[in-house]
MARBA-3410 file (N, C-alpha, C, O; in Angstrom, 1 decimal):
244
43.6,43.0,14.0,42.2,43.3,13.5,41.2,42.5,14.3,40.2,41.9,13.8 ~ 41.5,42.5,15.4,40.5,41.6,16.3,39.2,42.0,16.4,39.1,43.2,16.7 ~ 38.0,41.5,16.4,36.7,42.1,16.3,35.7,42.3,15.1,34.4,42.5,15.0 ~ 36.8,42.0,14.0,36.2,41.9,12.6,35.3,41.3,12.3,34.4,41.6,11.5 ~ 35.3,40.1,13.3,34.4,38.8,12.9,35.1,37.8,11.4,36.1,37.9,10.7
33.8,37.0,11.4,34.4,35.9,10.0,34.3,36.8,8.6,33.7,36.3,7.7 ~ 34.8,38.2,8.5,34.9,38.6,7.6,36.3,38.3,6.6,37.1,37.4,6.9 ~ 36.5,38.9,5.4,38.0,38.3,4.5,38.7,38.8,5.4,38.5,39.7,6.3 ~ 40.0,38.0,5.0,41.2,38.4,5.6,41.8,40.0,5.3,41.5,40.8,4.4 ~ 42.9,40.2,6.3,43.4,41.1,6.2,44.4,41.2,5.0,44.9,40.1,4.6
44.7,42.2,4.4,45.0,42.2,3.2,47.1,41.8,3.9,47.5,42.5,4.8 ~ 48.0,40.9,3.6,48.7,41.0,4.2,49.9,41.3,3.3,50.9,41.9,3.8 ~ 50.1,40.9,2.1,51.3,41.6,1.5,50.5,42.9,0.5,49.7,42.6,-0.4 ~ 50.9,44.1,0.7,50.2,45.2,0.0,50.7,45.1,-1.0,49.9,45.1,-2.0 ~ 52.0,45.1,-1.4,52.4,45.7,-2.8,52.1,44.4,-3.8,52.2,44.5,-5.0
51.7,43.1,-3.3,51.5,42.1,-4.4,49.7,42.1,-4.6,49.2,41.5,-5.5 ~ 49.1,42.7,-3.7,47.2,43.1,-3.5,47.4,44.0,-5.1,46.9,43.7,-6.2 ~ 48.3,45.1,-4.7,47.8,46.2,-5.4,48.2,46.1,-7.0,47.9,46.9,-7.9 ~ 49.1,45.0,-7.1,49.7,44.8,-8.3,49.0,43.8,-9.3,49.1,43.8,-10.5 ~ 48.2,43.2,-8.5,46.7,42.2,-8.9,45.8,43.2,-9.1,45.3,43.4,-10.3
45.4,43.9,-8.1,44.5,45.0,-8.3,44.4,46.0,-9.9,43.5,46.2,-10.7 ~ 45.3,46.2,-9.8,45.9,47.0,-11.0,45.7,46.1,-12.3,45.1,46.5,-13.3 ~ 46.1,45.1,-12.2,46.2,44.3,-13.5,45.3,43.7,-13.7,45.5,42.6,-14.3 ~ 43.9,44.3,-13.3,42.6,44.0,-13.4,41.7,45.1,-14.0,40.5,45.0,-14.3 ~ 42.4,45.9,-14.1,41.7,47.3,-14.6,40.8,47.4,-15.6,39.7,47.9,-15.6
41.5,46.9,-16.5,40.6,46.7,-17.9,39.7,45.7,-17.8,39.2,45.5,-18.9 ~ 39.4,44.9,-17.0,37.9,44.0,-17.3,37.0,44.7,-16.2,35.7,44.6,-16.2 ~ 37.8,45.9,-14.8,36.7,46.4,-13.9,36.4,47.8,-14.6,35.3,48.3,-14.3 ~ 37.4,48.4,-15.4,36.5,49.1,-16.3,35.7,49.3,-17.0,35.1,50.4,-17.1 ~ 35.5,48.2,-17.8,35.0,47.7,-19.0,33.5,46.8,-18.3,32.4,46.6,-18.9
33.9,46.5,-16.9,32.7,46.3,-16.4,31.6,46.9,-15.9,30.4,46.6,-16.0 ~ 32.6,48.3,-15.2,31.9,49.6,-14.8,31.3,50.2,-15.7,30.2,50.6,-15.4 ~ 31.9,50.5,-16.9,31.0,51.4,-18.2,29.8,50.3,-18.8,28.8,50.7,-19.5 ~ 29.9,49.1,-18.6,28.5,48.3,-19.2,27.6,48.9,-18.1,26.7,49.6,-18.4 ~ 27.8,48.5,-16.7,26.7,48.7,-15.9,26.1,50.2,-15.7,25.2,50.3,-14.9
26.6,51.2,-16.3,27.2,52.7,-16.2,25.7,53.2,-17.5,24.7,53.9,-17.2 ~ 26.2,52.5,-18.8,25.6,52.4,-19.7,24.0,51.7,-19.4,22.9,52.3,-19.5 ~ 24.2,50.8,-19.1,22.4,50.3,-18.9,22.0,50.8,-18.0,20.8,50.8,-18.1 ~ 22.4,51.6,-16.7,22.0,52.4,-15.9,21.5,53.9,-16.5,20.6,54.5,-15.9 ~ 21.9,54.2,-17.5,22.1,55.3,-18.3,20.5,55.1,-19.5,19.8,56.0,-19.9
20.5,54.1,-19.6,19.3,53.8,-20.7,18.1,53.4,-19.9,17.1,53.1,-20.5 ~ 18.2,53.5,-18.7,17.4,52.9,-17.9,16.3,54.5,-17.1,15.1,54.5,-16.7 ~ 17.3,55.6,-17.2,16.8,56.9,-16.8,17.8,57.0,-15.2,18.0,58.0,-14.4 ~ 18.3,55.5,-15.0,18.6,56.0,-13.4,20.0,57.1,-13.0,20.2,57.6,-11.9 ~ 20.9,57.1,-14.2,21.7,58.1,-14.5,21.5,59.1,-15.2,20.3,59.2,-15.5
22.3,60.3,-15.8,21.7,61.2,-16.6,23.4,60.3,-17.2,24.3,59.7,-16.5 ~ 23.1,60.6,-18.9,23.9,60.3,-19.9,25.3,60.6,-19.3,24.9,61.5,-18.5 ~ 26.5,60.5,-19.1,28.1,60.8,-19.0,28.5,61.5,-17.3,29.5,61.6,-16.7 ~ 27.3,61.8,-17.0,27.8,62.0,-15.8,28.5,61.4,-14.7,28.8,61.9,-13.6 ~ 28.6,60.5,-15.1,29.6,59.3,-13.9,30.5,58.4,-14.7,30.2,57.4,-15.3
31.8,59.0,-14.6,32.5,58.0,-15.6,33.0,56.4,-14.6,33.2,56.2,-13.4 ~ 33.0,55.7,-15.8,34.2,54.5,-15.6,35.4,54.3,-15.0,36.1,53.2,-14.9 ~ 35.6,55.1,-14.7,37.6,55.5,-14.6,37.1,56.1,-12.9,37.6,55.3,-12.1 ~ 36.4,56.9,-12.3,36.0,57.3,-10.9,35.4,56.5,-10.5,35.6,56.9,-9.4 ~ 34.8,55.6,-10.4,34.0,54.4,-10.2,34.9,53.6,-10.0,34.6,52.9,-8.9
36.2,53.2,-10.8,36.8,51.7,-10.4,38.1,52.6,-9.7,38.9,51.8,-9.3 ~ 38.5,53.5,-9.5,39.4,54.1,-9.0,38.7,53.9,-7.1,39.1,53.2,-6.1 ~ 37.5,55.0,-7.1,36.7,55.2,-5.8,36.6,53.7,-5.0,37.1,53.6,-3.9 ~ 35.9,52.3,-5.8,35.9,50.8,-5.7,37.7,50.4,-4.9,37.9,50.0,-3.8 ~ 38.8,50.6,-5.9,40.0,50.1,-5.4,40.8,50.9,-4.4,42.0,50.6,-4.1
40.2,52.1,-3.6,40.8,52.8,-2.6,39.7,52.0,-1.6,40.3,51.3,-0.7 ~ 38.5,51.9,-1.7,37.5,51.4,-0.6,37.9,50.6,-0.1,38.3,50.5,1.0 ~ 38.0,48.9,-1.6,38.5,47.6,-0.6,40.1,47.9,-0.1,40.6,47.0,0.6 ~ 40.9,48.9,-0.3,42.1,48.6,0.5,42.0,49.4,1.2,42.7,48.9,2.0 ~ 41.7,50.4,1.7,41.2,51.2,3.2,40.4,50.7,3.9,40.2,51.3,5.0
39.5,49.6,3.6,38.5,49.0,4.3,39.3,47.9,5.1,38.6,47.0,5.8 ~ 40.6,47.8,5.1,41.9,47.1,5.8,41.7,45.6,5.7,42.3,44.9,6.6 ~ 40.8,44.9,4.8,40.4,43.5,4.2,40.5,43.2,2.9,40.4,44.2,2.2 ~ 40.6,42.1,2.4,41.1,41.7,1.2,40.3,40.2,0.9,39.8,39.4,1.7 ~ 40.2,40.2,-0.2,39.1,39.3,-0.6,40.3,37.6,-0.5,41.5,37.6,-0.8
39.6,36.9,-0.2,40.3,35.7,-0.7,41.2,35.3,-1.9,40.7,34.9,-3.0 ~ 42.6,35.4,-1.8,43.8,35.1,-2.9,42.9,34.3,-4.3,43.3,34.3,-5.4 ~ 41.7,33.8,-3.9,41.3,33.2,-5.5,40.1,33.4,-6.0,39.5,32.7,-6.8 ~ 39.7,35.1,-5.0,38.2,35.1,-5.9,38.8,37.1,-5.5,38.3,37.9,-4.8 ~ 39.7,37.3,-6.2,39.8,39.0,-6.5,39.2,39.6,-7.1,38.8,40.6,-6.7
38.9,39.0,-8.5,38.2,39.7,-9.0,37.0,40.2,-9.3,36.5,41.2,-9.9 ~ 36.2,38.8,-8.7,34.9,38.7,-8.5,34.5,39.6,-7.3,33.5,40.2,-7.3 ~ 35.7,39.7,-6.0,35.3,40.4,-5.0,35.4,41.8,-5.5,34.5,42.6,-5.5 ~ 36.5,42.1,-6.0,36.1,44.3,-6.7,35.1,44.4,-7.5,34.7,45.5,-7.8 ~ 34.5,43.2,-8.3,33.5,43.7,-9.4,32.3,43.8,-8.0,31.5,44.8,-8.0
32.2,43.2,-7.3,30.9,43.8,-6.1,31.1,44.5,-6.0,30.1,45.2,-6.2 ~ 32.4,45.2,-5.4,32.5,46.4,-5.1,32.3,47.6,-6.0,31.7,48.7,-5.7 ~ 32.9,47.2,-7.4,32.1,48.5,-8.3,30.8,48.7,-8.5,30.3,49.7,-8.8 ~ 30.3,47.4,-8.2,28.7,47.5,-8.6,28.2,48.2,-7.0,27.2,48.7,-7.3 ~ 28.4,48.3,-6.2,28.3,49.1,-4.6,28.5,50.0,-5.4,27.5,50.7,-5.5
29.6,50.5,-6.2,30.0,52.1,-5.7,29.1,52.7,-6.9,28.8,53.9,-6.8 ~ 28.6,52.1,-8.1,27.7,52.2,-8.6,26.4,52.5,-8.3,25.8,53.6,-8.4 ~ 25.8,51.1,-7.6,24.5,51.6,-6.7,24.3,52.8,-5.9,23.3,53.5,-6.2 ~ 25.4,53.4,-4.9,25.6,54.4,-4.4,25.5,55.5,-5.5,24.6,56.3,-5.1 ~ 26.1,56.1,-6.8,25.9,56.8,-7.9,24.5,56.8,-7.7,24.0,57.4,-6.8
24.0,56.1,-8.4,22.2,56.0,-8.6,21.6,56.3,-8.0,20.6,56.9,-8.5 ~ 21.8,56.2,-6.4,20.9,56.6,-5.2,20.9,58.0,-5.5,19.9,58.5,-5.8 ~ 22.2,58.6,-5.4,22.7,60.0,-5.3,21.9,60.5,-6.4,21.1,61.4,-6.2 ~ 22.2,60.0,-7.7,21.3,60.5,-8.5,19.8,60.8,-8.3,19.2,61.8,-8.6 ~ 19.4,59.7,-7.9,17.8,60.0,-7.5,17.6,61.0,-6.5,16.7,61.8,-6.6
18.5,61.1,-5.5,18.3,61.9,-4.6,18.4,63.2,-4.9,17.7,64.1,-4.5 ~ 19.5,63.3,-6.0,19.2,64.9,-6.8,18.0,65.5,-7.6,17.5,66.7,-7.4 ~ 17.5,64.5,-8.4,16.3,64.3,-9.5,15.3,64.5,-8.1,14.5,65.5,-8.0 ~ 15.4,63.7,-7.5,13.6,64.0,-6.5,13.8,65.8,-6.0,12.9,66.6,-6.4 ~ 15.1,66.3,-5.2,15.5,67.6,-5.1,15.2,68.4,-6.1,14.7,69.5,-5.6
15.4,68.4,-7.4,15.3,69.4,-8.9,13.6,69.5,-8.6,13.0,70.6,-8.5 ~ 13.0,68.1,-8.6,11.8,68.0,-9.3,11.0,68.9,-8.6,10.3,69.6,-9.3 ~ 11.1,69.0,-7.3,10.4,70.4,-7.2,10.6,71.7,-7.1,10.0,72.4,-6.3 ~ 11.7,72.2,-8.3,11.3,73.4,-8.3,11.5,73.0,-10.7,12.0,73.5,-11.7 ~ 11.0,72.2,-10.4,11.2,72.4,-12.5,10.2,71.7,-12.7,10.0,70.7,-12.0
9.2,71.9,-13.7,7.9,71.2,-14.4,7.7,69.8,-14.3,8.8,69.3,-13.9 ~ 6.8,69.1,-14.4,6.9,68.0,-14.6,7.5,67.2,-16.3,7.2,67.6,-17.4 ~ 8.0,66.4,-16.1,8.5,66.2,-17.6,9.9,66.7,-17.9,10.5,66.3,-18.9 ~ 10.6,67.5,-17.1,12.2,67.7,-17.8,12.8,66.7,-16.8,12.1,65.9,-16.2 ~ 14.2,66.7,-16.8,15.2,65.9,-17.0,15.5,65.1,-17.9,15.1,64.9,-19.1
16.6,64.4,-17.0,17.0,63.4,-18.0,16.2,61.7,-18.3,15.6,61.3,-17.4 ~ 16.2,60.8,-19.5,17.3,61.5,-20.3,17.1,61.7,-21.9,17.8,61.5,-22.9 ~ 15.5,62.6,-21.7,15.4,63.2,-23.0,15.1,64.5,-22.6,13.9,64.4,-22.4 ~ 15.4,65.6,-22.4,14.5,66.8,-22.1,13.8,67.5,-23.2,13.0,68.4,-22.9 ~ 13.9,67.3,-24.4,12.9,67.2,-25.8,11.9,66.9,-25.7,11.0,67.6,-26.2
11.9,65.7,-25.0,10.3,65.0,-25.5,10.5,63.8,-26.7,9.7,63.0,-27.0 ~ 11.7,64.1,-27.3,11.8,62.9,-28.2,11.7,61.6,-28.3,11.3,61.0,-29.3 ~ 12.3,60.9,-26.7,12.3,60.0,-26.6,13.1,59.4,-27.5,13.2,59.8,-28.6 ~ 14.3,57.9,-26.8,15.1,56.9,-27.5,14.8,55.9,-28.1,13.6,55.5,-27.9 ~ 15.8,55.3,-29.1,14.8,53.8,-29.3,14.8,53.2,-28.6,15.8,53.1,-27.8
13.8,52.4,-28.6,13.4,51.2,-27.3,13.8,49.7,-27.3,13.7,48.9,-26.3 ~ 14.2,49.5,-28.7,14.5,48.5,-29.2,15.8,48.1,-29.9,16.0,49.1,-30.6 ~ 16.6,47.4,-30.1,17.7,47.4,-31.3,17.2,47.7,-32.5,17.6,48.7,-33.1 ~ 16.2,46.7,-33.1,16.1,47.5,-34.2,15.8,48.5,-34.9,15.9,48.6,-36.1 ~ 15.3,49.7,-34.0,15.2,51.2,-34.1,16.5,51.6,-34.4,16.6,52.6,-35.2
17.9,51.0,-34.0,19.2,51.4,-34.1,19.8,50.8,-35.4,20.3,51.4,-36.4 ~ 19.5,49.2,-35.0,20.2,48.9,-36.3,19.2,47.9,-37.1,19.1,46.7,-37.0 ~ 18.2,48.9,-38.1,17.1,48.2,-39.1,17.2,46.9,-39.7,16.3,46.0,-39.7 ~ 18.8,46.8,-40.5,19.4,45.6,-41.7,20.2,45.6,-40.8,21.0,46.5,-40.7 ~ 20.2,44.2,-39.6,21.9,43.7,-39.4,22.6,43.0,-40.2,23.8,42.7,-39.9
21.8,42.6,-41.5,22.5,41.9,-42.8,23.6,42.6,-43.5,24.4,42.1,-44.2 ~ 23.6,43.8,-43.2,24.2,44.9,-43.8,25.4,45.2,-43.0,25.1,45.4,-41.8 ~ 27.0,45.4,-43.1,27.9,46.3,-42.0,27.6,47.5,-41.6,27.3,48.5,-42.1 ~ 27.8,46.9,-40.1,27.2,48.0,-39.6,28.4,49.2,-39.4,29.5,49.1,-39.0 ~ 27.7,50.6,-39.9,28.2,51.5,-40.1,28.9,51.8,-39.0,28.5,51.5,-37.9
30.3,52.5,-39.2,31.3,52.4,-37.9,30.7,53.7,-37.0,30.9,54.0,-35.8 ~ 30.2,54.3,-37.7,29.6,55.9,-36.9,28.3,54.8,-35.9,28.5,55.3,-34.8 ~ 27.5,53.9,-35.8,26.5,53.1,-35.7,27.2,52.7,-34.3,26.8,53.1,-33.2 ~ 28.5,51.7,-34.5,29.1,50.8,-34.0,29.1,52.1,-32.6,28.5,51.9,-31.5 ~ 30.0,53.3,-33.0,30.6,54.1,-31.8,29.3,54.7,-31.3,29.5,55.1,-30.1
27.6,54.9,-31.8,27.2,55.3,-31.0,26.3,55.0,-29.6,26.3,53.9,-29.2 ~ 25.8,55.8,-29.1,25.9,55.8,-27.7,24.7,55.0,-27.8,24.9,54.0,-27.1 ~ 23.0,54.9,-28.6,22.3,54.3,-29.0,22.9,52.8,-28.7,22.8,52.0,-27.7 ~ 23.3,52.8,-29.9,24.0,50.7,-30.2,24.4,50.2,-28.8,24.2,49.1,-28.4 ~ 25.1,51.3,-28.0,26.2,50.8,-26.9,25.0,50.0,-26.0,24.9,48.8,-25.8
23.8,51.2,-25.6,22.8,51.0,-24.6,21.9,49.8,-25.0,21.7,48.9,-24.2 ~ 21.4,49.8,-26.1,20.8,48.6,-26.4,21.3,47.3,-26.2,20.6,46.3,-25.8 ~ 22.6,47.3,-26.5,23.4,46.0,-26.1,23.5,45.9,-24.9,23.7,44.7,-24.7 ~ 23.6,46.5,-23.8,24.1,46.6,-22.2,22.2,45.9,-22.3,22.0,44.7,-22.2 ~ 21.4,46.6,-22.5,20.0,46.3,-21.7,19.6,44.7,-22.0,18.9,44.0,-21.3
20.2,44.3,-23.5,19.7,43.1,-23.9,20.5,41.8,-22.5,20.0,40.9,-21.8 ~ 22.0,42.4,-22.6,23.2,41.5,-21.6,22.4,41.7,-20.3,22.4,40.7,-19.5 ~ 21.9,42.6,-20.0,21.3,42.6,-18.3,20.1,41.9,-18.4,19.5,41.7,-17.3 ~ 19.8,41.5,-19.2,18.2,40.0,-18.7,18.5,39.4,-19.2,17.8,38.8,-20.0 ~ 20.1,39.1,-18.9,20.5,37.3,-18.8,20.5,37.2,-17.4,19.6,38.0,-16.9
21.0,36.6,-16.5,21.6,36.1,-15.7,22.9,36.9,-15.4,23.4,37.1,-16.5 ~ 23.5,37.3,-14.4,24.8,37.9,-14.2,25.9,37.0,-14.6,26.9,37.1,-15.3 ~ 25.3,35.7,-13.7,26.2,34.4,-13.9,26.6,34.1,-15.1,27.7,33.4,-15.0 ~ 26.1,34.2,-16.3,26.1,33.7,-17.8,26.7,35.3,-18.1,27.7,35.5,-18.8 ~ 26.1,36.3,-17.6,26.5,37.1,-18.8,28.3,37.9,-18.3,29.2,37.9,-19.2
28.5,38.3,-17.4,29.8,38.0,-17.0,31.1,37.3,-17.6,32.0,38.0,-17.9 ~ 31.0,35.9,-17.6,32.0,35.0,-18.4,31.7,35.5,-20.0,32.7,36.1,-20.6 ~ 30.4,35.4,-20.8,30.3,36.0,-22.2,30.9,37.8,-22.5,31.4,38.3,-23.4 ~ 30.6,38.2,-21.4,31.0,39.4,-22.1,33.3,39.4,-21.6,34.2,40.1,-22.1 ~ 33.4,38.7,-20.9,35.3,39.0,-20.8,35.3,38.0,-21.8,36.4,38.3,-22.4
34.7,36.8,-22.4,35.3,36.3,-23.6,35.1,37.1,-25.0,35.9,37.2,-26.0 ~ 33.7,37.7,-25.0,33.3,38.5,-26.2,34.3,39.9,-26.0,35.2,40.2,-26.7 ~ 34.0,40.5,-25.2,34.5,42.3,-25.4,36.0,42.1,-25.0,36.9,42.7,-25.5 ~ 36.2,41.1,-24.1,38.0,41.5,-23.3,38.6,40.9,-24.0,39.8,41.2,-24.0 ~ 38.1,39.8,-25.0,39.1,38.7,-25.8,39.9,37.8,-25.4,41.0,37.4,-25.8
39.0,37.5,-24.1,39.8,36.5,-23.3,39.4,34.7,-23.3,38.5,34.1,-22.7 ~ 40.4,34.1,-23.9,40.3,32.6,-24.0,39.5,32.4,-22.8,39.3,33.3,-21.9 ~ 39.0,31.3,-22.9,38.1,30.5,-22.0,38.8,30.2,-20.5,38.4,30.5,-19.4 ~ 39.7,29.8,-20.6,40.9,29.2,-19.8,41.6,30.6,-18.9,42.1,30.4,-17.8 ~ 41.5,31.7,-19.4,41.8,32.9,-18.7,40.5,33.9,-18.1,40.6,34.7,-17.2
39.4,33.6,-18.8,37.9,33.6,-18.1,38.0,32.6,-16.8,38.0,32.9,-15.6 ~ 38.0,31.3,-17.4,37.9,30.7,-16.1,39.1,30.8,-14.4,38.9,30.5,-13.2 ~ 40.1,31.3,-15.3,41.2,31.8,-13.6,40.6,33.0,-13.6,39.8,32.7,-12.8 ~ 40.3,34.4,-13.9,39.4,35.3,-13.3,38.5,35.0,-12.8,38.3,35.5,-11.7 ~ 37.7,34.1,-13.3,36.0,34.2,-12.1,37.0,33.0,-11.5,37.3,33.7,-10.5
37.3,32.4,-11.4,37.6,31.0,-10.1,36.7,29.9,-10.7,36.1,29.2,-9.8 ~ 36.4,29.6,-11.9,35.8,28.3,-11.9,36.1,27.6,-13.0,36.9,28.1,-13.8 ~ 35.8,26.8,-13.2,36.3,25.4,-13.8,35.9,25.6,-15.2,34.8,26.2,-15.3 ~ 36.6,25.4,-16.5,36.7,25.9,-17.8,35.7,25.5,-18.1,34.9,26.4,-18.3 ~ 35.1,24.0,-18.3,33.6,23.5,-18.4,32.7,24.1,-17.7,31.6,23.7,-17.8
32.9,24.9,-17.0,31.5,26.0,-16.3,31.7,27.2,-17.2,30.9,27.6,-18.0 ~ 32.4,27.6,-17.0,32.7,28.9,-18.2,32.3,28.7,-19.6,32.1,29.7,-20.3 ~ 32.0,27.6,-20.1,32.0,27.3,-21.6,30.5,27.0,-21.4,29.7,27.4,-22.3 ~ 30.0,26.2,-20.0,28.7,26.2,-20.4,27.8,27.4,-19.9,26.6,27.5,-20.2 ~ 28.4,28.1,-19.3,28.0,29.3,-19.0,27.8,30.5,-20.3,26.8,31.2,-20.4
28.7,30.4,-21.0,28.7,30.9,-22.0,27.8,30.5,-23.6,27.5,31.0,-24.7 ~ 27.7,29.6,-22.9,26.7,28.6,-24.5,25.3,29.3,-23.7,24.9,30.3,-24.3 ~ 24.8,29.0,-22.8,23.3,29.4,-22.1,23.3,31.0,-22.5,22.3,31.3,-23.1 ~ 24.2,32.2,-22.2,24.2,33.2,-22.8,24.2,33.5,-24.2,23.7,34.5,-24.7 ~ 24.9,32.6,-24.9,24.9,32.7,-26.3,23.1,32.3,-26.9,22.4,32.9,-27.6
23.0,31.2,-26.3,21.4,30.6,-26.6,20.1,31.7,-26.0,18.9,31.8,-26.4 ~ 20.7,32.4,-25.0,19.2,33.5,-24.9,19.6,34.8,-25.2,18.9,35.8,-24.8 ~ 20.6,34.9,-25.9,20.9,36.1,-26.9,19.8,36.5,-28.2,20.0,37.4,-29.0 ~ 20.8,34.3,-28.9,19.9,34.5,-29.8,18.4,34.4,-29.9,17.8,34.7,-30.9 ~ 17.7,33.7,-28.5,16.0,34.0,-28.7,16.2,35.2,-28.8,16.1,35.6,-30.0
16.5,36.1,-28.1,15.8,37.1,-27.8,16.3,38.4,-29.0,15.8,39.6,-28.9 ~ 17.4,37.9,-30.0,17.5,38.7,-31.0,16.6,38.4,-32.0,16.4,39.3,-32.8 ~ 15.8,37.1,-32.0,14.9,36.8,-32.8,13.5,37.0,-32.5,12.6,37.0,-33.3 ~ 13.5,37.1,-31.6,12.1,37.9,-31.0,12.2,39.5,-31.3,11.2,40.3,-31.4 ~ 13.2,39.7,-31.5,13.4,41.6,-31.4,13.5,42.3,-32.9,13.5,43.5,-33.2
13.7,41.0,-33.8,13.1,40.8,-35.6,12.4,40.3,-36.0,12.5,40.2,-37.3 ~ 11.0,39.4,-35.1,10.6,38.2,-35.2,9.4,39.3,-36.8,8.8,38.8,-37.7 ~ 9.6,40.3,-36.7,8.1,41.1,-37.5,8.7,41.5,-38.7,7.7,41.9,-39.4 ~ 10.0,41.7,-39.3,11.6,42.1,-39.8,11.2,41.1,-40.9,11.0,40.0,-40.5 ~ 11.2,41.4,-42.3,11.9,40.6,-43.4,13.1,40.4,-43.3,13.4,39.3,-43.8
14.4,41.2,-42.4,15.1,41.1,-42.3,15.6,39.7,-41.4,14.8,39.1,-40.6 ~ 16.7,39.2,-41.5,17.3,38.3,-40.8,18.0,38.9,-39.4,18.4,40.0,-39.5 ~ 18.1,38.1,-38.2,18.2,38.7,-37.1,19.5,38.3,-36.8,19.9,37.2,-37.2 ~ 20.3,39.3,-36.1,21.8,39.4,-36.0,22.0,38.2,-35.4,21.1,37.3,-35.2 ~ 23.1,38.0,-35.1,23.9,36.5,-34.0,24.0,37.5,-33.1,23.6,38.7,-33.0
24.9,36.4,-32.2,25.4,36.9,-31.3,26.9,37.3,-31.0,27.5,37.7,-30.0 ~ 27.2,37.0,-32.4,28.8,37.9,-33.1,28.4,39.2,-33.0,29.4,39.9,-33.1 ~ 26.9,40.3,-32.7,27.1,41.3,-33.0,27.3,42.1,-31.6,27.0,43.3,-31.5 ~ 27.9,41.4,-30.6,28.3,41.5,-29.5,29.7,41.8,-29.2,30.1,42.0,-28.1 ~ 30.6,41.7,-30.3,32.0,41.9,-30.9,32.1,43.7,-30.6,32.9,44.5,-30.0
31.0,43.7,-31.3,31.1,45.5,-31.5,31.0,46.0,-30.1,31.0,47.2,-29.9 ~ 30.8,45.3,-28.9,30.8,46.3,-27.4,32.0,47.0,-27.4,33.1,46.5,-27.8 ~ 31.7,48.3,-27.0,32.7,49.4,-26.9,33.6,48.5,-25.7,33.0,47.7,-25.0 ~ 34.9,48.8,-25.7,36.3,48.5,-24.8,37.0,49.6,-24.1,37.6,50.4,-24.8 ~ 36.9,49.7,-23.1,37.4,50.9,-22.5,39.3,50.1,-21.8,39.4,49.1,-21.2
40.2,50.9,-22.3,41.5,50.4,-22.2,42.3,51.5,-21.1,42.6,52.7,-21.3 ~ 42.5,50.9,-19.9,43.0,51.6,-19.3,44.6,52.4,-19.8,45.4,51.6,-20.2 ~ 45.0,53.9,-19.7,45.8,54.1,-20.1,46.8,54.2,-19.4,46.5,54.7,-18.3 ~ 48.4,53.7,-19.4,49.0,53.9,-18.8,49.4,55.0,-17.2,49.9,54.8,-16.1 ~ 48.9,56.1,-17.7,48.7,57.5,-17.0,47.6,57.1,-15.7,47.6,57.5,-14.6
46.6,56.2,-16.4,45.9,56.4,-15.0,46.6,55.0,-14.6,47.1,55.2,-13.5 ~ 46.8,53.8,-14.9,47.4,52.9,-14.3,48.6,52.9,-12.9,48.7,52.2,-11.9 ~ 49.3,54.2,-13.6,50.1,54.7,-12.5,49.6,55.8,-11.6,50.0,55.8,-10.4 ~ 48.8,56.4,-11.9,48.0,57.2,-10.8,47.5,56.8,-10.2,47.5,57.3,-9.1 ~ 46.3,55.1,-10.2,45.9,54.6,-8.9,46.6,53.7,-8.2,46.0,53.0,-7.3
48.1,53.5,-8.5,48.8,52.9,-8.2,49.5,53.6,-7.2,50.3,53.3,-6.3 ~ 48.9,54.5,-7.5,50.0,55.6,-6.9,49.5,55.9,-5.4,50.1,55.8,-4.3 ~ 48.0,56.5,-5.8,46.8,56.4,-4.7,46.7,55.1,-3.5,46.6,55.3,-2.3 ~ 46.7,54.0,-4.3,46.7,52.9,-3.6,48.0,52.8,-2.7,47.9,52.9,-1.4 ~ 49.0,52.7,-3.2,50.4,53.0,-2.1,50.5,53.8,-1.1,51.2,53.7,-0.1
49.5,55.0,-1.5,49.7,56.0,-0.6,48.8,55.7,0.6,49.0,56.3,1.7 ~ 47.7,54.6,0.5,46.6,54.6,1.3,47.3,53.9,2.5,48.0,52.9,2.2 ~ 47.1,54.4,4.0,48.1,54.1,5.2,47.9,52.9,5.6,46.8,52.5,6.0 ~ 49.2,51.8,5.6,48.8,50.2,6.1,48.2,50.1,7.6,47.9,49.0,8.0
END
């Protein structure tokens, strides 16, 4: 691969890349549908149109046909760039359609109300009493999901990253910290800084509320996308097939 320049190395044992690759699935899915979701509440997607599962599939053919491999101790941090690329690219595309529609359809339709109703803007439009359990019909809907992705995206990536694979993935600190590559006391203080502008900013978002304002336990409830065996072996499959 002469000419590359000081780019990563070439990927040199495939079947142990792809086997790491793979057994990463469920935190690059689960990371793809967060960013999928606030993109989605944002207007820059239309609602479902771009799943989780094509996004981290499209991501793990790119970096291994792109005939480079990320450094043996920062994998996972190198494919979440890459989803978030194959992501950005979605969006563009999107827009590029939306500018195309717009002139031949009114001003005012699309996505992602074509009513006129308009979403809530706020959590508490979703969930009024968080003193109260929140209803599991609540928990699963698409509302709750978005509000939570938009509050997690005006942290820091840096903070909110490590918070959401310990909050949503249920992953000890110590297993946070060998995925991102950094030292367990960075992860923990990383995660306290996200926990602390959660809760301003959940108390700012009830500061007007008789009601008392959620923790940041109410971040438990982020939906989990669990890769299924069936696709596990299909991009496994894909991946093998891609020519060394």
């Amino acid at each position: 691969m002469a000419g590359r320049g000081a780019g990563p190395p070439v990927v040199a044992d495939r079947a142990n890349w792809i086997d790491r690759a793979v057994a990463l699935l469920r935190p690059l899915l689960n990371y793809a549908r967060g960013e999928l979701r606030s993109h989605e509440a944002l207007g820059d997607l239309p609602p479902g149109a771009v799943r989780a599962e094509d996004v981290v599939d499209a991501a793990l053919l790119e970096a291994l046909r792109d005939g480079t491999g990320a450094p043996d101790d920062r994998l996972y941090p190198w494919l979440r760039r890459i989803v978030r690329r194959a992501i950005a690219r979605e969006v563009r595309e999107a827009w590029r359609r939306r500018r195309e529609r717009s002139l031949e359809q009114p001003v005012g339709t699309g996505w992602p109300d074509d009513e006129g109703s308009g979403r809530p803007r706020r959590l508490i439009d979703v969930l009024p009493d968080p003193s109260s359990p929140i209803p599991e019909q609540v928990v699963e809907s698409e509302e709750l999901q978005r509000e939570l992705q938009i509050l997690l995206c005006q942290m820091p990536s840096s903070w909110r990253e490590p918070f959401v694979l310990h909050v949503r993935d249920d992953m000890p600190l110590r297993q946070v910290a060998q995925v991102e590559e950094l030292p367990v006391a960075d992860v923990r203080r990383r995660i306290e800084r996200a926990r602390d502008f959660l809760r301003v900013r959940l108390e700012e978002e009830y500061e007007d509320t008789a009601v008392p304002p959620p923790t940041e336990a109410l971040f438990d409830v982020l939906e989990r996308v669990e890769p299924t065996p069936e696709h596990a072996a299909r991009i496994r499959g894909r991946l093998e097939a891609v020519p060394a």
